[in-house]
C-alpha positions in Angstrom: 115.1 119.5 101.5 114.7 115.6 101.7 111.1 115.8 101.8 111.1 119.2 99.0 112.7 116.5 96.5 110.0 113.5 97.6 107.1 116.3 96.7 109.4 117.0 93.5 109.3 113.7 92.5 105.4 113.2 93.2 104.9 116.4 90.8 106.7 113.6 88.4 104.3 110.8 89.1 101.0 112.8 89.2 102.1 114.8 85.6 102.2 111.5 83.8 99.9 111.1 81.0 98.0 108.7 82.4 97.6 110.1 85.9 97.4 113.7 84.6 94.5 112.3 82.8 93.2 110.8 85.6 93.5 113.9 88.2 91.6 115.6 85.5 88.8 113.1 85.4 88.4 113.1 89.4 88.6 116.9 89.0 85.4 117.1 86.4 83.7 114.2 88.3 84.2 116.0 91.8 82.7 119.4 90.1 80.0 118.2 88.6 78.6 115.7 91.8 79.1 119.1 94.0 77.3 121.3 91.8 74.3 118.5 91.9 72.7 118.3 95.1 72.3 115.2 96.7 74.4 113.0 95.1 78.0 113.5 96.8 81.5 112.8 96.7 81.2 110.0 98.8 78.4 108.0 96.7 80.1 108.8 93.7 83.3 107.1 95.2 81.1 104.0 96.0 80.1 103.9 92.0 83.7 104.5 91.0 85.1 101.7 93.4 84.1 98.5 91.0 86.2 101.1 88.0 89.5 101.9 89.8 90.1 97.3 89.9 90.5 98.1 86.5 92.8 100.8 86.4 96.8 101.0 88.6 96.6 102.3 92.2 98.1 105.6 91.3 95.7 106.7 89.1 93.1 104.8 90.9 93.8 106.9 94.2 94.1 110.2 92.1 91.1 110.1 90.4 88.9 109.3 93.8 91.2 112.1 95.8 89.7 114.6 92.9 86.6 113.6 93.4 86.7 113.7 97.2 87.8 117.3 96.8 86.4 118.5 93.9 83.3 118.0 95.5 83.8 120.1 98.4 85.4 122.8 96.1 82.0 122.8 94.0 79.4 122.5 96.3 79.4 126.4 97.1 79.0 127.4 93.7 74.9 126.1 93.8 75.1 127.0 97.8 75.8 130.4 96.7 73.6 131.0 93.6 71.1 128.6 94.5 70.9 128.7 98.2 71.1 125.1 98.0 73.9 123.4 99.0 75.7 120.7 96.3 77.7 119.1 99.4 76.2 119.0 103.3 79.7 120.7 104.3 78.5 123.8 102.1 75.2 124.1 104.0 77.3 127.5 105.8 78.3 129.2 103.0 74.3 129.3 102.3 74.1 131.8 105.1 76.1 134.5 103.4 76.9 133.2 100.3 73.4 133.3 99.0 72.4 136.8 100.6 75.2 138.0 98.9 74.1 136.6 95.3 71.0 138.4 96.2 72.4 141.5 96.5 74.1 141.5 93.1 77.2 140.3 94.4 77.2 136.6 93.4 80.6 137.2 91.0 83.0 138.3 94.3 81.4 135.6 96.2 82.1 133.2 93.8 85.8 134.1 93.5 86.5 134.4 97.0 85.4 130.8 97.5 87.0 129.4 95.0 90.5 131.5 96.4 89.9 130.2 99.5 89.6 126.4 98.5 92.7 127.2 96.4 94.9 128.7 99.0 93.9 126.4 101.5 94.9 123.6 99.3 97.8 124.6 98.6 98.7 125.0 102.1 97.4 121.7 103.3 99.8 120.3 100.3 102.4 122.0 102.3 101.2 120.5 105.4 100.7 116.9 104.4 104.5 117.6 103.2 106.0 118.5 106.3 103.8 116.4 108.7 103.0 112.8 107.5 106.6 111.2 107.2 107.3 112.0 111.1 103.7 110.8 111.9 104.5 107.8 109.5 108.1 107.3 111.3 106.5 107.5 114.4 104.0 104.6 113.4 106.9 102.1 112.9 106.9 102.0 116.4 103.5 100.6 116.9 103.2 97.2 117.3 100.1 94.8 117.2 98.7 96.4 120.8 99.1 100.0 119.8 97.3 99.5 116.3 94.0 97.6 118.3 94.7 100.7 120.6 94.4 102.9 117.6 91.3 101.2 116.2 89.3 101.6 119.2 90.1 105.3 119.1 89.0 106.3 116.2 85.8 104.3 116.8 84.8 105.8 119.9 86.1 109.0 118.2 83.9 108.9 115.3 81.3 108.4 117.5 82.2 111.2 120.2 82.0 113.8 116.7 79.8 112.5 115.0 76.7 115.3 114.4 73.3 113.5 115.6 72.5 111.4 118.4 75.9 109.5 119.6 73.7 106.1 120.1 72.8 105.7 116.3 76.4 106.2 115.9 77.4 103.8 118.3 74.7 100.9 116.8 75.8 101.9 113.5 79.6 101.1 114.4 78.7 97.7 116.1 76.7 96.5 113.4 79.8 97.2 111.2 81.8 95.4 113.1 79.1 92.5 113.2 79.3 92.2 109.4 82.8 92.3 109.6 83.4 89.2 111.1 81.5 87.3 108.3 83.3 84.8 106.5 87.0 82.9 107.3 88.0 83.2 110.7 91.7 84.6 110.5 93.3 81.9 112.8 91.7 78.7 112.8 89.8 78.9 109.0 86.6 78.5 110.0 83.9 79.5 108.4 81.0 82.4 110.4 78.4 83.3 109.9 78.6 83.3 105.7 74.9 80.5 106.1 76.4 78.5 103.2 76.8 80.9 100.8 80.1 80.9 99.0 80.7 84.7 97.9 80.8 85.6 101.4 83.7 83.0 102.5 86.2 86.0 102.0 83.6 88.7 103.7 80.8 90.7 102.8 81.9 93.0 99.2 83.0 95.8 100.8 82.0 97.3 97.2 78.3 95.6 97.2 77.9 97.4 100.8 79.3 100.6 99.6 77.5 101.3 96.5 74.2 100.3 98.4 74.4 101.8 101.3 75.6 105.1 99.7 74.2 105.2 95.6 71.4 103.3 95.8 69.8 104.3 99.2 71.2 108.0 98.3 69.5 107.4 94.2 66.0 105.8 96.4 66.2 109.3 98.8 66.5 111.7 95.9 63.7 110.4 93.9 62.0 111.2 96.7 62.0 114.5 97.0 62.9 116.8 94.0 63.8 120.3 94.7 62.9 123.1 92.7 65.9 125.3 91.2 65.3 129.3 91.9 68.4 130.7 90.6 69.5 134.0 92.8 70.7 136.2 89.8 73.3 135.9 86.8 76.7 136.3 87.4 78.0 140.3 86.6 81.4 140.2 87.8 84.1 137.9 89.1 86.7 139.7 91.2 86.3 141.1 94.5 87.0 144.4 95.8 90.1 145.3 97.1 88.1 145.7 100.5 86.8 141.9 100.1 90.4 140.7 99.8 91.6 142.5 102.8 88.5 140.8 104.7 89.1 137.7 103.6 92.7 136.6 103.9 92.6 136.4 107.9 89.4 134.0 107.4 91.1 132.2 104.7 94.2 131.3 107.3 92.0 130.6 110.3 90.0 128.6 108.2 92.8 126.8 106.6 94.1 126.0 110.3 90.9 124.7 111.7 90.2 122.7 109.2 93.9 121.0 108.9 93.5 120.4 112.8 89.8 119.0 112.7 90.8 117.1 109.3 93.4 114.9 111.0 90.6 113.7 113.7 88.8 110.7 113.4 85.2 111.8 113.4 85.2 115.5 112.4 86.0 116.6 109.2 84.6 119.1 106.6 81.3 120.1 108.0 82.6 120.1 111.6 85.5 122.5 110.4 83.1 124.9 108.5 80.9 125.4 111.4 83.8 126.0 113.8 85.3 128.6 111.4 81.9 130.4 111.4 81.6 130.5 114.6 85.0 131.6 115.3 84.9 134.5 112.6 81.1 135.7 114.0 82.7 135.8 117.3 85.4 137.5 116.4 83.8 140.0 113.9 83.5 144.1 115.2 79.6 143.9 114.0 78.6 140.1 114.2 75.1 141.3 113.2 76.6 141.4 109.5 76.6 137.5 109.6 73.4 136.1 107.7 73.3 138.9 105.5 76.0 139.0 103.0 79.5 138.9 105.3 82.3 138.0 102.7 84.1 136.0 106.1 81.6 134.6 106.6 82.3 132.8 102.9 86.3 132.6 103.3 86.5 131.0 106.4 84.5 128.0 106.4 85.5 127.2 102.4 89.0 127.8 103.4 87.7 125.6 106.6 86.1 122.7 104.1 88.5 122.3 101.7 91.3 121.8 104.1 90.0 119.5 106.4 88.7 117.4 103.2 92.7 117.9 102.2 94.9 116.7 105.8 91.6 113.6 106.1 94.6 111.9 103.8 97.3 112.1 106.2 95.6 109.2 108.9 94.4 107.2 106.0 97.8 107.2 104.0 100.3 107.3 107.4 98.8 105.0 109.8 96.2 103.1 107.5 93.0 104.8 109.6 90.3 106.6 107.7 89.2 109.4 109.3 86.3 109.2 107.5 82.9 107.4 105.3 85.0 108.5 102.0 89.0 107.5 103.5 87.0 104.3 104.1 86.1 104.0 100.8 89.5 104.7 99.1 91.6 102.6 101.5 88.7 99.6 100.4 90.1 100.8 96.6 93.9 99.7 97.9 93.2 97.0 99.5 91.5 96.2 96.2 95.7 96.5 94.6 96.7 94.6 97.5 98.2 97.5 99.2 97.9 97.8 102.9 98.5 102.3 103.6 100.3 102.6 107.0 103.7 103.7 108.1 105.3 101.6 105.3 103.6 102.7 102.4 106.2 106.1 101.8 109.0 103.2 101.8 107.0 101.0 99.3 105.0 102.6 97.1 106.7 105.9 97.2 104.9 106.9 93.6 101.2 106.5 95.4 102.0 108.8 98.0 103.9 111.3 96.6 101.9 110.9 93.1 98.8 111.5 95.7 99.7 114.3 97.1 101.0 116.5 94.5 98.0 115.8 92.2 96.1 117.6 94.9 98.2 120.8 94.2 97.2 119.8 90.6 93.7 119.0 91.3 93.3 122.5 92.8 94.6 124.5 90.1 92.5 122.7 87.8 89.4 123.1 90.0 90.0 126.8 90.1 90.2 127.1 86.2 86.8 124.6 86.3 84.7 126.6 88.5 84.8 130.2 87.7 85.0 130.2 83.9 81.9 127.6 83.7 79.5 128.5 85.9 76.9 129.2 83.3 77.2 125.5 82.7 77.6 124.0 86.1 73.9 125.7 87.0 72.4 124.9 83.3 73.1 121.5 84.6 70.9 121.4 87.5 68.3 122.2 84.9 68.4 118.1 83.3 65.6 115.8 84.4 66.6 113.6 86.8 64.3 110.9 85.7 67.3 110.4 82.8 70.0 111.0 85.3 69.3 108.5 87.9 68.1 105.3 86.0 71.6 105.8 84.4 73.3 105.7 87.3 71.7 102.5 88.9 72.8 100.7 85.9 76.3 102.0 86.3 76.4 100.7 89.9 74.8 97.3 89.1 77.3 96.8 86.1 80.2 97.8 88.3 79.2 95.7 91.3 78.6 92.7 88.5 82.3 93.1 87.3 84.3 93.2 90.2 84.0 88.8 90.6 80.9 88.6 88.2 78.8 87.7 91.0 75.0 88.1 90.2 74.6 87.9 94.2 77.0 90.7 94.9 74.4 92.7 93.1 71.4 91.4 95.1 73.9 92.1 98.0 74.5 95.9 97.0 70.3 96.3 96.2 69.6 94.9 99.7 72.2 97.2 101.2 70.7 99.7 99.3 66.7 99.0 100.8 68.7 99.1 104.4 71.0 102.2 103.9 66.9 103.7 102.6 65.7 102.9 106.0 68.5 103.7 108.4 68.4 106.8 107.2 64.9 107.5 107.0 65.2 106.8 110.9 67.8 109.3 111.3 70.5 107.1 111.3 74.0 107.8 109.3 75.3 104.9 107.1 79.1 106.2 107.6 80.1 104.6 110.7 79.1 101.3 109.6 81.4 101.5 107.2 84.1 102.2 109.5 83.2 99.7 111.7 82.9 97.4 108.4 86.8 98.6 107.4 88.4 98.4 110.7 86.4 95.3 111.9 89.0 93.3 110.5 91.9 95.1 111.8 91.0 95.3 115.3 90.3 91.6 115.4 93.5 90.7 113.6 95.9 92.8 115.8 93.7 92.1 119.2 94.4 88.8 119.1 97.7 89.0 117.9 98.4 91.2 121.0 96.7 88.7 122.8 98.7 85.8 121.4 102.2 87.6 122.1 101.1 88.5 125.4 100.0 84.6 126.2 96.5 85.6 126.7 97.4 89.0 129.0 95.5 91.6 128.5 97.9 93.8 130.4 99.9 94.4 126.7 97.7 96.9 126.2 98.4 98.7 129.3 102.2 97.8 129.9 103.1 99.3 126.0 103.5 103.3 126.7 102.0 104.2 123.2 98.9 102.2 123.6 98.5 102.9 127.3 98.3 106.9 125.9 95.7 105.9 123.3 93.7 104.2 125.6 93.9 107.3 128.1 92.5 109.3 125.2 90.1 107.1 124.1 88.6 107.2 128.1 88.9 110.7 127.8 86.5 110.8 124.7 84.1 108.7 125.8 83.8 111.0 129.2 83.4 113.6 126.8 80.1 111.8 126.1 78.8 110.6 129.3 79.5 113.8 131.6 76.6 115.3 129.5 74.3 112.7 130.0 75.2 112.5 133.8 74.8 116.7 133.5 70.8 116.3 132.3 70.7 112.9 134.4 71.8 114.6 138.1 69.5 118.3 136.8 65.9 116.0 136.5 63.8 116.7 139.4 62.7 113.3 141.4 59.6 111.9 140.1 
């Protein structure tokens, strides 16, 4: 009951005027970046980042938690009428989604995924509930030892998940934690590696390297290559048949599940889950032969699958002050921007950001429900606008927004150089996301390493004599066996030259 009356009072927060407003905003933001391909939930964050210094921490995380999952509500709609996906984490829903638009039945296909994201979000409301003030209580515990422990976990779990070759990863997560030990030492006050230039004494702009290596390279990428839009066919009918619904609500719950689990994980997250629940509803179908031509599971599970895992990716971030990932980065950046640190402490504290948080994304939902169904018409009529007017705009919005934050001209020449590099990494295959990480948690490692190190009188056997980090460390071998047996796999199976 304690916890029923903390949601109740978050329902209090979030339906202020301001932050009602605000959950709205994030809500039609989130929509209308995951009905446009390419652009993203987590770029659009980046833009939005120089905004929310403007605006209280409340609103400021409710409007970029709407746009986080607003674009992974949306981004079926085009993956289903357009067989092109708004988000990456839709790419599945293309395989029956769109052969079912084809075969008249775009309307049921619509609706279903739109009551899956719904009932899976209201579910993972439920779960966040429930499960993040133990998980919080149980981070008081930690001390300096378990939170470097932590920290190197979700590293070398980002990298064990991540989709693509595991050594980009890894040299994308070291030269994140390179930049992040630019500017003032945090014990004796010296000054590294900033080369005499003042606006890098406090770091490198978390923002400047955001909206570069995310809107700009993304903006530099998409001028690229313009796709052609071939809609399927118009929209007859919304609701499904009875016979849909009845195939759809076991999907909906597996979905929901293996997306709360794979949400919580460091690493995985929204595309992860929706593959997973594909595979697991193709494998346990009667006639798996259905999938790829039209299977409405195969559209429940993996939304129901996306949606929640973009939903529980809060409960790390907000509990123990861990992003699970490129977007949580970006949003704890936005609190440490309000001087507020998320970890175990933060329900004590700021009681009206977490609770306001979570019950906005019961709100959020709803909203996104009534947002994507009705307007469809409009959301596709959309993709029909020229990006050469779309694009310039939004370059200007990032360099005015970068400009703002200390109305530093070199921030800007900071977020355009960012944005050449994030163009190249990723033209060589490599993902900008765990840079980031390594960028964010660069600082906390360092910090509580050699505060462990300083209680411990130089020791390193803290980490190993504290039970909780002695666990995490366990796990974090365990992972990165997880990578090497592989390797060792191909290595020992290579005949002798």
């Amino acid at each position: 009951m304690e916890h029923f009356a903390d949601l109740m009072h978050g329902f209090a927060v979030a339906l202020q005027g301001e932050n009602f407003l605000y959950c709205w905003i994030g809500a039609v933001l989130g929509t209308l970046v995951g009905v446009l391909p390419g652009l993203g939930p987590i770029a659009t964050i980046a833009i939005l980042l120089p905004v929310t210094f403007k605006i209280p921490a409340v609103a400021s995380l409710i409007m970029l938690a709407g746009v986080y999952y607003g674009a992974h509500h949306a981004g079926s709609t085009t993956a289903i009428m357009l067989n092109m996906p708004g988000e990456p984490t839709s790419v599945v829903i293309c395989f029956d989604g769109y052969p079912m638009a084809r075969d008249g039945r775009a309307g049921p296909a619509l609706c279903t995924s739109a009551i899956s994201s719904f009932l899976a979000g209201c579910i993972c409301v439920a779960i966040i509930t429930l499960f993040s003030p133990p998980l919080a209580a149980a981070a008081l515990k930690f001390g300096a030892a378990e939170y470097a422990s932590l920290v190197v976990l979700a590293l070398v779990a980002t990298v064990a998940f991540s989709i693509g070759d595991f050594l980009k990863s890894s040299t994308m997560i070291i030269l994140g934690l390179l930049l992040s030990t630019v500017g003032t030492d945090i014990n004796s006050g010296a000054m590294r590696f900033t080369f005499g230039m003042n606006n890098v004494v406090d770091g490198v702009s978390f923002i400047a390297v955001a909206v570069g290596l995310f809107a700009v390279a993304e903006l530099m990428l998409q001028t690229e290559s313009p796709t052609p839009i071939r809609p399927a066919a118009k929209v007859r009918g919304l609701l499904p048949t009875r016979a849909d619904l009845l195939a759809s609500w076991a999907p909906i719950l597996r979905g929901t599940g293996i997306g709360a689990i794979f949400g919580v994980m460091p690493g995985t997250g929204p595309l992860i889950s929706s593959f997973a629940s594909y595979t697991v509803e193709k494998s346990l179908a009667r006639d798996p032969t259905r999938f790829g031509r039209g299977a409405i599971e195969g559209v429940a599970g993996p939304e129901a699958a996306n949606n929640a895992a973009a939903l529980t990716h809060f409960i790390p971030m907000l509990t123990l002050g861990i992003p699970a990932g490129a977007a949580m980065a970006l949003m704890l950046g936005a609190l440490m921007i309000h001087g507020i640190s998320p970890g175990p402490r933060v329900m004590a504290e700021n009681p009206d950001l977490f609770w306001g948080t979570v019950a906005s994304m019961w709100i959020g939902n709803l909203m996104l429900l009534v947002l994507n169904l009705p307007l469809i018409g409009i959301w596709i009529r959309l993709l029909r606008m020229p990006r050469r007017f779309l694009y310039p705009a939004i370059l200007v919005f990032c360099c005015i927004g970068v400009y703002s934050v200390i109305n530093s001209y070199l921030d800007v020449l900071l977020a355009a150089g960012f944005g050449v590099l994030g163009y190249g990494l990723r033209g060589m295959g490599y993902s900008p996301s765990p840079l980031m990480l390594g960028l964010l948690l660069g600082r906390i490692l360092e910090e509580n390493l050699r505060r462990a190190l300083l209680l411990s009188h130089g020791s390193v056997w803290i980490f190993i004599e504290r039970p909780i980090s002695c666990v995490l460390l366990v796990a974090t071998a365990g992972l990165i066996a997880y990578m090497a047996l592989p390797m060792l796999r191909r290595r020992i199976a290579l005949p002798p030259h």
